[in-house]
N, C-alpha and C positions, 0 to 999 in steps of 0.2 A: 807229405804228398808232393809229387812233381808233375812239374808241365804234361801233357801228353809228346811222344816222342815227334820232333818236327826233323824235317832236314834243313841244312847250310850248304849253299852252294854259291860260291861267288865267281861263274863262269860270263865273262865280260863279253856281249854277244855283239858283233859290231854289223850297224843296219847305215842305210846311204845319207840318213839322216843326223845319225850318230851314234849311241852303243845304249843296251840295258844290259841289266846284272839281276839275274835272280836271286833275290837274297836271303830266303826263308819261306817254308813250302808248310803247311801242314792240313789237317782232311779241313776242305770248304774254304782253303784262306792260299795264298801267294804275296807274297810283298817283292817289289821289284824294284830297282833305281834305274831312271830312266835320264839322258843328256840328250838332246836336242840341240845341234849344233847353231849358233846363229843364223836370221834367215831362210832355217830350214826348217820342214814341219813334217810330222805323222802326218798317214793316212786320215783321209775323211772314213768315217770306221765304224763301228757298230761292233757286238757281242749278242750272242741269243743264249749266253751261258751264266753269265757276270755282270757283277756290276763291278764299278771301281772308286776307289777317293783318290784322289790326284792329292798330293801336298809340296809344293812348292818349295824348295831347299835353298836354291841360288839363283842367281841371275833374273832376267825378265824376260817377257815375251806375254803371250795370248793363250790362251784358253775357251775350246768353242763347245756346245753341248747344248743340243737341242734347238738351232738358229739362235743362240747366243753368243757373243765374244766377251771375254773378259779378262781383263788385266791379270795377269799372273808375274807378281812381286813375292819376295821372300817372305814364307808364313801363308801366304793364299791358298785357299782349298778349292774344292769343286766337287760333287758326287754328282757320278754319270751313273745313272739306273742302268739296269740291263736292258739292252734293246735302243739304248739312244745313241744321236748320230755325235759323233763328238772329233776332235785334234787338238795338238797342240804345237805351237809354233814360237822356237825361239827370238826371239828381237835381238838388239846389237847385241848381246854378249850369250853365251853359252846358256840353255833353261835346264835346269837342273831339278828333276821329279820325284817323287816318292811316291809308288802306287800299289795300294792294297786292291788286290781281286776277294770279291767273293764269291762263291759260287759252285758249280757240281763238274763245270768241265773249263780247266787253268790253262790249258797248251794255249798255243800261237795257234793252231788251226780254228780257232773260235773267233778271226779274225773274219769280219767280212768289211773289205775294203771296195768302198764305194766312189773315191777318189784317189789317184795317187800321184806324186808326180814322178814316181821312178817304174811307171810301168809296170805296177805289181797287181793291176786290178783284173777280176778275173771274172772273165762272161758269162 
């Protein structure tokens, strides 16, 4: 018996922030790696499709979800429900993520950005 069929795609998507890579797609799931350049953060953000587990691979920085911040050091986790407000932002050196989507609808367009600092926020 095998896996059910998933896709691989390692298409390096580069944002003002700094890049993710979709790295395995299959029905209800996404996993994606996400860099966070230092000093620089995601959108303040939300989903009404997903929730997400953030995991923590390299470097440091913060982690915000639900009027909380927290330390984000190599191995830290965080699960953002669906519908909560969350970011994340690198400190002095590059934050390096692991993010599983769960959920019924995986695109970028599930993105509602509530903050931005690059001007992406939309009326």
């Amino acid at each position: 018996m095998g896996l059910p069929p998933e896709s691989l795609a390692k298409q390096r998507v580069e944002r003002p922030w700094g890049w993710y890579e979709d790295l395995l797609e299959g029905p209800g799931y996404k996993l994606k790696r996400l860099l966070i350049r230092n000093g620089q953060r995601l959108s303040l953000q939300r989903h009404q499709h997903r929730s997400e587990n953030w995991t923590v691979v390299s470097g440091e920085g913060e982690l915000f979800c639900d009027g909380h911040w927290h330390q984000a050091t190599p191995g830290s986790t965080l699960h953002i429900p669906c519908g909560a407000i969350h970011r994340a932002r690198g400190g002095e050196g590059d934050l390096l993520i692991i993010e599983v989507q769960h959920g019924t609808h995986l695109e970028e367009t599930d993105i509602e950005r509530l903050e931005d600092d690059f001007g992406r926020v939309i009326s």
